[in-house]
C-alpha positions in Angstrom: 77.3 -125.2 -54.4 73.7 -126.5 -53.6 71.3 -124.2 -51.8 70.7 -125.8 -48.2 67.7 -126.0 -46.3 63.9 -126.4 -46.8 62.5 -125.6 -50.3 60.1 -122.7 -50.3 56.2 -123.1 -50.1 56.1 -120.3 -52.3 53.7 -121.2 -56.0 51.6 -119.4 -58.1 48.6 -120.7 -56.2 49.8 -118.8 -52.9 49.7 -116.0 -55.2 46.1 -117.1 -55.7 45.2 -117.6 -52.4 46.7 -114.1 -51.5 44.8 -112.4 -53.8 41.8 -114.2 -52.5 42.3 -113.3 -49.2 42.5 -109.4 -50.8 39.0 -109.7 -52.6 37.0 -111.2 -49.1 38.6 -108.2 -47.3 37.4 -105.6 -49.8 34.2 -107.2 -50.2 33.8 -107.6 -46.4 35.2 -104.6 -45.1 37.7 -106.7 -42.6 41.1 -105.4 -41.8 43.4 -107.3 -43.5 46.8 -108.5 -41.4 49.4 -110.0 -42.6 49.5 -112.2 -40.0 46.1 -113.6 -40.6 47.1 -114.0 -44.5 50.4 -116.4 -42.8 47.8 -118.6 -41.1 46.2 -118.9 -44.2 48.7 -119.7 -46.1 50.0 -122.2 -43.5 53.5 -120.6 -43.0 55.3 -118.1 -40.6 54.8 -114.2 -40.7 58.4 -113.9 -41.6 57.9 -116.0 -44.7 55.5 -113.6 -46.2 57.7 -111.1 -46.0 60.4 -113.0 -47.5 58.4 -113.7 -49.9 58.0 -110.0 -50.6 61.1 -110.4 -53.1 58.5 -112.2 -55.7 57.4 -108.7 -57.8 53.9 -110.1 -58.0 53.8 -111.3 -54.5 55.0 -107.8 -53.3 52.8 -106.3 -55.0 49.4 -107.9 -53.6 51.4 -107.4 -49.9 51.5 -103.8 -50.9 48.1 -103.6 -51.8 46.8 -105.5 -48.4 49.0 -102.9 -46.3 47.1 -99.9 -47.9 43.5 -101.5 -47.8 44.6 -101.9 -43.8 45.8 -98.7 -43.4 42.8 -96.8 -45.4 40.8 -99.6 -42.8 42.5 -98.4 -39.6 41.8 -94.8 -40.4 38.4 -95.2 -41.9 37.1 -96.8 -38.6 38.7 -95.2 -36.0 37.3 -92.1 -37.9 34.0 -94.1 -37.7 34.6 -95.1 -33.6 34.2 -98.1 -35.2 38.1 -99.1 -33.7 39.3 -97.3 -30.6 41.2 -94.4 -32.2 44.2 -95.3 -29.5 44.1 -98.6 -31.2 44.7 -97.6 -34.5 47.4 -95.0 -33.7 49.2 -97.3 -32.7 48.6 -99.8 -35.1 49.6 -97.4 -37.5 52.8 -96.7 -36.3 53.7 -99.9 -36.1 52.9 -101.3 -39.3 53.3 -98.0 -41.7 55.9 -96.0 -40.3 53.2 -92.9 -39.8 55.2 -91.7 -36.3 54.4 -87.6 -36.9 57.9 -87.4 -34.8 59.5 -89.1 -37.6 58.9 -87.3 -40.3 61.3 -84.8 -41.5 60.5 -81.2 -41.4 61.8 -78.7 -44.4 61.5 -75.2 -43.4 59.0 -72.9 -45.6 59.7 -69.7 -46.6 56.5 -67.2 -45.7 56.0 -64.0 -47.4 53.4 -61.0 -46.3 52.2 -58.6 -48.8 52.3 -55.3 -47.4 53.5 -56.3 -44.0 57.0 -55.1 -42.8 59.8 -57.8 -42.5 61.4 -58.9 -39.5 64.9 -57.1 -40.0 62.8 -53.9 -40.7 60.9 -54.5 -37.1 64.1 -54.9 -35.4 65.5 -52.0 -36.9 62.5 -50.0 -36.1 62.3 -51.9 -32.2 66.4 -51.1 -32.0 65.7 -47.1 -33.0 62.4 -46.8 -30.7 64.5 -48.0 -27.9 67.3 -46.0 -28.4 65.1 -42.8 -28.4 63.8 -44.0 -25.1 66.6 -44.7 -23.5 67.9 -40.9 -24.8 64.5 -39.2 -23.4 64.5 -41.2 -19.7 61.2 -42.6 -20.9 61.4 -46.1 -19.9 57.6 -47.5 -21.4 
């Protein structure tokens, strides 16, 4: 069966021009976007991320998403970005919703403090001696 549709775009020298676009945001300290990669490339949004199943290719697309995020937070820490602007950037690029995250309860220990079965017990006995001597504190 032949494959149908349009060959890909994707070369070695998109590889090159992606890692370009990497350096000249590092250099320059500009945000990087994928989207503004796309135009660069000449092709659709969607295609970079389909190309994303190259190894080499992912791996630049990985590297871009961090250098934006470490970006977003750098300058809205620097009220370079409005912070509101970068939340939500954030969330919608990199997953970083707080709500989302998943929780695992921690296990706190005091030394020398009584634990909470020991301050019932004690609560339960202090009000049953007050409700045995009218006193009603």
């Amino acid at each position: 069966m032949t494959a149908v549709g349009r060959p890909t775009k994707y070369s070695p020298e998109m590889l090159l021009k992606t890692g370009k676009y990497q350096e000249e945001c590092e250099k320059t300290g500009a945000i990087p976007f994928i989207e503004e990669l796309a135009l660069r490339l000449n092709v659709n949004d969607d295609t970079v991320v389909e190309w994303c199943k190259h190894k080499e290719f992912s791996a630049t697309v990985k590297r871009l998403k961090t250098l934006q995020k470490l970006h977003l937070k750098k300058d809205a820490l620097e009220r370079k970005i409005h912070p509101t602007m970068a939340i939500f950037l954030l969330k919608a690029n990199h997953e970083t919703d707080e709500g989302s995250r998943s929780h695992e309860p921690i296990q706190i220990n005091l030394v020398g403090r009584p634990s909470l079965s020991q301050l019932y017990s004690e609560s339960e006995a202090a009000s049953d001696k007050g409700a045995n001597t009218g006193d009603l504190r």
